[in-house]
C-alpha positions as CSV (number, residue, x, y, z in Angstrom):
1,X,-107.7,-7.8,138.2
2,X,-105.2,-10.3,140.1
3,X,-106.0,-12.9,138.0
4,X,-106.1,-11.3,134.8
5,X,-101.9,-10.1,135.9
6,X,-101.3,-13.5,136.7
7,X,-103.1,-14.7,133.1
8,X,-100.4,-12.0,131.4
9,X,-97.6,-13.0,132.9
10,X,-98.0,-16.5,132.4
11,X,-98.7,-15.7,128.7
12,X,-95.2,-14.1,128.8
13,X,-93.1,-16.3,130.1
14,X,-94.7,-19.7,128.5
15,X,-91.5,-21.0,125.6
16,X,-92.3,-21.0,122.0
17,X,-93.5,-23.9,120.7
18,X,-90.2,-25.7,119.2
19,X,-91.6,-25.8,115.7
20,X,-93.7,-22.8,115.2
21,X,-92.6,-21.7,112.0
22,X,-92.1,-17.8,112.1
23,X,-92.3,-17.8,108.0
24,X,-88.7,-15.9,108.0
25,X,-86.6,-16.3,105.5
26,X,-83.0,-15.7,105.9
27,X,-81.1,-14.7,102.6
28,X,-77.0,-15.9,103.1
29,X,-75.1,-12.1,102.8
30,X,-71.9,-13.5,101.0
31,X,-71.8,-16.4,98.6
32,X,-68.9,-18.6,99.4
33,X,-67.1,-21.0,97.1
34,X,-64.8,-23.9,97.3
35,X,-61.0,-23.2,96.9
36,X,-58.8,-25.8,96.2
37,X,-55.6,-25.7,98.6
38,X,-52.1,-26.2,97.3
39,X,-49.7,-27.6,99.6
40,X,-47.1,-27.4,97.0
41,X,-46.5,-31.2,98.0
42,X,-48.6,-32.5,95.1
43,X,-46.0,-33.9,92.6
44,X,-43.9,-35.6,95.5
45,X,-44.6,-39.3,97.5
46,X,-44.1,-39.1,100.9
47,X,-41.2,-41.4,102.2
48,X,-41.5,-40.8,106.2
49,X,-43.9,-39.2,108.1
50,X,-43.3,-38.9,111.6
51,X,-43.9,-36.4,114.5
52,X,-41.4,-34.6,116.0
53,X,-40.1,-31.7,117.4
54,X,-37.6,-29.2,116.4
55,X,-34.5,-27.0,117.1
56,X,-32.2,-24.4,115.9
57,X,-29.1,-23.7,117.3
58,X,-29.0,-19.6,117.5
59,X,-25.1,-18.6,116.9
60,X,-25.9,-15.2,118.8
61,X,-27.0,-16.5,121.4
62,X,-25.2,-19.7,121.5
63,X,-28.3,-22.0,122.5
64,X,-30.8,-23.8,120.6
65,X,-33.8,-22.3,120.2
66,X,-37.3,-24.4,119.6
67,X,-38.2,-24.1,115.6
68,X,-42.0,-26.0,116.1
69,X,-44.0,-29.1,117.1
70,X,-45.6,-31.1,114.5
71,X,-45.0,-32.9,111.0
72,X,-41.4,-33.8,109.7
73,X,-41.3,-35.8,106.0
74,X,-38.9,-37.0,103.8
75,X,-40.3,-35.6,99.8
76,X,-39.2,-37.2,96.8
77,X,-40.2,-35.7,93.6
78,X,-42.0,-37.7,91.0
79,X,-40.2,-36.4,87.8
80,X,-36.8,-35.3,89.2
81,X,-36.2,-37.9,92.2
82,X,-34.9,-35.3,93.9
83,X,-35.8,-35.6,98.0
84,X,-36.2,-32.7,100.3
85,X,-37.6,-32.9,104.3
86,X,-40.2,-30.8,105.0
87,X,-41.5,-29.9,108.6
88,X,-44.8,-28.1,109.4
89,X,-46.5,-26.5,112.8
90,X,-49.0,-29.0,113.9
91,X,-51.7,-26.5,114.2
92,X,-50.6,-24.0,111.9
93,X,-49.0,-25.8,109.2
94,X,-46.6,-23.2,108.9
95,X,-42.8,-24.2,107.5
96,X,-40.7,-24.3,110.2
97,X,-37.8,-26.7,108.0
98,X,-38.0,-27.1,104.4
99,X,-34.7,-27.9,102.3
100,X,-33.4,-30.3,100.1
101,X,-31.5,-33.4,100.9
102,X,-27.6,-33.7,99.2
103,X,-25.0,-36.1,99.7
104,X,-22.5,-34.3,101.6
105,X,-25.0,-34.2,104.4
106,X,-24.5,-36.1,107.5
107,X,-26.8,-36.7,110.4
108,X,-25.8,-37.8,113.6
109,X,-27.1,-38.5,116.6
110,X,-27.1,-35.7,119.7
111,X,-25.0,-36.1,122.5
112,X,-26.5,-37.2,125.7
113,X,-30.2,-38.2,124.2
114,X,-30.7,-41.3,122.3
115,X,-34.4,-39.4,120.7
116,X,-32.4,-36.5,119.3
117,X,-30.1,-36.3,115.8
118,X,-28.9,-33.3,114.6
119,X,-27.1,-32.2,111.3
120,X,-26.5,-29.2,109.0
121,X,-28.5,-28.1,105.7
122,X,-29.1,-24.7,103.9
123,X,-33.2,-24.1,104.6
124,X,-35.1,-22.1,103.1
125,X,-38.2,-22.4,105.2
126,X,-38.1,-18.1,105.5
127,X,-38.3,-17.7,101.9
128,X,-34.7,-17.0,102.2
129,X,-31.6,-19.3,102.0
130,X,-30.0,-19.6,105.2
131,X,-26.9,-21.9,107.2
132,X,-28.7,-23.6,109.8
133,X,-27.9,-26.6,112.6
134,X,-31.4,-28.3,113.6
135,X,-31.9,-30.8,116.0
136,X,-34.9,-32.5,116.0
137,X,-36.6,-34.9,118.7
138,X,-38.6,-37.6,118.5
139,X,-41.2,-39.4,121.3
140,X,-39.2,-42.8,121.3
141,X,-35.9,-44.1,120.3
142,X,-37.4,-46.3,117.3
143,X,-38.3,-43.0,115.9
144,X,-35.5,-41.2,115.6
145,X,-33.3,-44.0,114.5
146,X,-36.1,-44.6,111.9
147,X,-35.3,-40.8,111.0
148,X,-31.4,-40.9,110.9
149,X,-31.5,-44.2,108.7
150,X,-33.9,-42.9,105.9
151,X,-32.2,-39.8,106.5
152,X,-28.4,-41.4,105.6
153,X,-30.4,-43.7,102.9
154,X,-31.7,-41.1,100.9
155,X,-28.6,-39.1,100.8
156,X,-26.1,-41.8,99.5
157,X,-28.9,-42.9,96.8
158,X,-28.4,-39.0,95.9
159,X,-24.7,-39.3,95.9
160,X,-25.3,-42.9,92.8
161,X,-28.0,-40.9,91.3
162,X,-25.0,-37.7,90.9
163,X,-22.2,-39.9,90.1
164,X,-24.1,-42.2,87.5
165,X,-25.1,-39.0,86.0
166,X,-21.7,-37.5,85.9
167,X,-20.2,-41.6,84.0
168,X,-23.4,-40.6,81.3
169,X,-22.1,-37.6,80.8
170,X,-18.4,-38.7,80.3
171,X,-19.4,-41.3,78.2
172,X,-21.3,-39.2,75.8
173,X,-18.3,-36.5,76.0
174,X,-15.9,-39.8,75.0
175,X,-18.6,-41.1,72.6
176,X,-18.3,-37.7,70.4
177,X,-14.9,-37.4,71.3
178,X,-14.2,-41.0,69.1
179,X,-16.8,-39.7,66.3
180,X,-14.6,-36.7,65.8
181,X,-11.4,-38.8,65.7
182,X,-12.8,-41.0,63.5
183,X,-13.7,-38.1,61.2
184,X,-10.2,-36.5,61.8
185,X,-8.7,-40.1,60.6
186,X,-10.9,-40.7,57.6
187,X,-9.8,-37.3,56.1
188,X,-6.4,-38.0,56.8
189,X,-6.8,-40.8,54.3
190,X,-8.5,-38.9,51.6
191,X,-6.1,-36.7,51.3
192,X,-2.6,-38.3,49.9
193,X,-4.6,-40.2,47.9
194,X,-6.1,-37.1,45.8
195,X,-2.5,-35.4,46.2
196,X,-1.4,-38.5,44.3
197,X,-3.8,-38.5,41.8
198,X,-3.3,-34.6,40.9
199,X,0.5,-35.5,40.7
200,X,0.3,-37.8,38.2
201,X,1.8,-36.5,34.8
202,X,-1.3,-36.2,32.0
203,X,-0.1,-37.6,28.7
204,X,3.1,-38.6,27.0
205,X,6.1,-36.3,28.0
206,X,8.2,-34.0,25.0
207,X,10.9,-35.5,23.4
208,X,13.7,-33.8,24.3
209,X,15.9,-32.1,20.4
210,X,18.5,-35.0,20.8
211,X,15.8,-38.0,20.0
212,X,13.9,-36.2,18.1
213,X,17.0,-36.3,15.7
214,X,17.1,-39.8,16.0
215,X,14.1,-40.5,15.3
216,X,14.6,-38.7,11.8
């Protein structure tokens, strides 16, 4: 009887064998499918890349408040040129600076720490446009002179790009303005020479009584 106890229980506690095959078959419950993911970043080149993190200075409270770790990029668009910086969570990607780059805009670096720059922009990273004063800070120095020079870079290119758009547009403004001139001064001409030629007399003029007598 001992042994036959002894028999069961090491019948019980001996493993599976690693590949007994049980002949279960496992159906999957939901079918999934692969979703492409839009960044929204597709139709723009990437001009820098760096990590950083970054800062918003909070008027009520009158401190600066940490915005996120991760990802800040310069953007320029394929089609319009235009550049905007971009700055995502590391982990979870989420906005936390997104907003186009103009000419007035001026960066400059923060007082008392050579890895820090700050500036103004209008974000709209909350789906909402807002006033805001960043900061952002880099790991080394290299960086964040890197940042302020592509930074000053890309808004004076923005500044030529505006101002050589606003000389095409005044000289196709002075371009039609010397067509219509020119139009104004050809139908100046036209018309003393067709007031002449209706005030030309049309066949011999009446003899006046007088030489008609004369003529007699």
């Amino acid at each position: 009887m001992a042994s036959t106890d002894s028999e069961r229980r090491d019948d019980e506690e001996a493993p599976a064998g690693e590949d007994e095959d049980t002949g279960a078959q496992v159906a999957p419950i939901v079918k999934l499918e692969a979703v492409d993911v839009t960044t929204g970043e597709e139709d723009e080149d990437t001009v820098l890349d760096l990590k950083a993190k970054l800062y918003r200075f909070d008027k009520d409270g009158n401190q600066w408040k940490e915005r996120g770790a991760g990802t800040v990029k310069f953007l320029k668009h394929k089609q319009t040129g235009k550049v905007r910086l971009v700055m995502r969570q590391s982990k979870t990607l989420k906005i936390c600076a997104n907003h186009l780059v103009l000419p007035s805009m001026t960066v400059q670096e923060h007082a008392g720490n050579d890895k820090s720059c700050v500036w103004h922009a209008t974000d709209f990273a909350d789906g909402e446009l807002k006033d805001e004063l960043f900061c952002i800070r880099f790991p080394s120095i290299e960086n964040c002179k890197s940042f302020m020079e592509t930074f000053q870079e890309i808004a004076e290119s923005q500044q030529k790009k505006g101002e050589n758009k606003d000389a095409s547009a005044a000289a196709g403004l002075l371009e039609t303005l010397s067509v219509e001139e020119k139009k104004t001064e050809d139908k100046a001409e036209e018309e003393p020479a067709k007031v002449k030629k209706e005030d030309e007399p049309k066949g011999e003029p009446e003899k006046s009584e007088a030489e008609k007598k004369n003529d007699e």
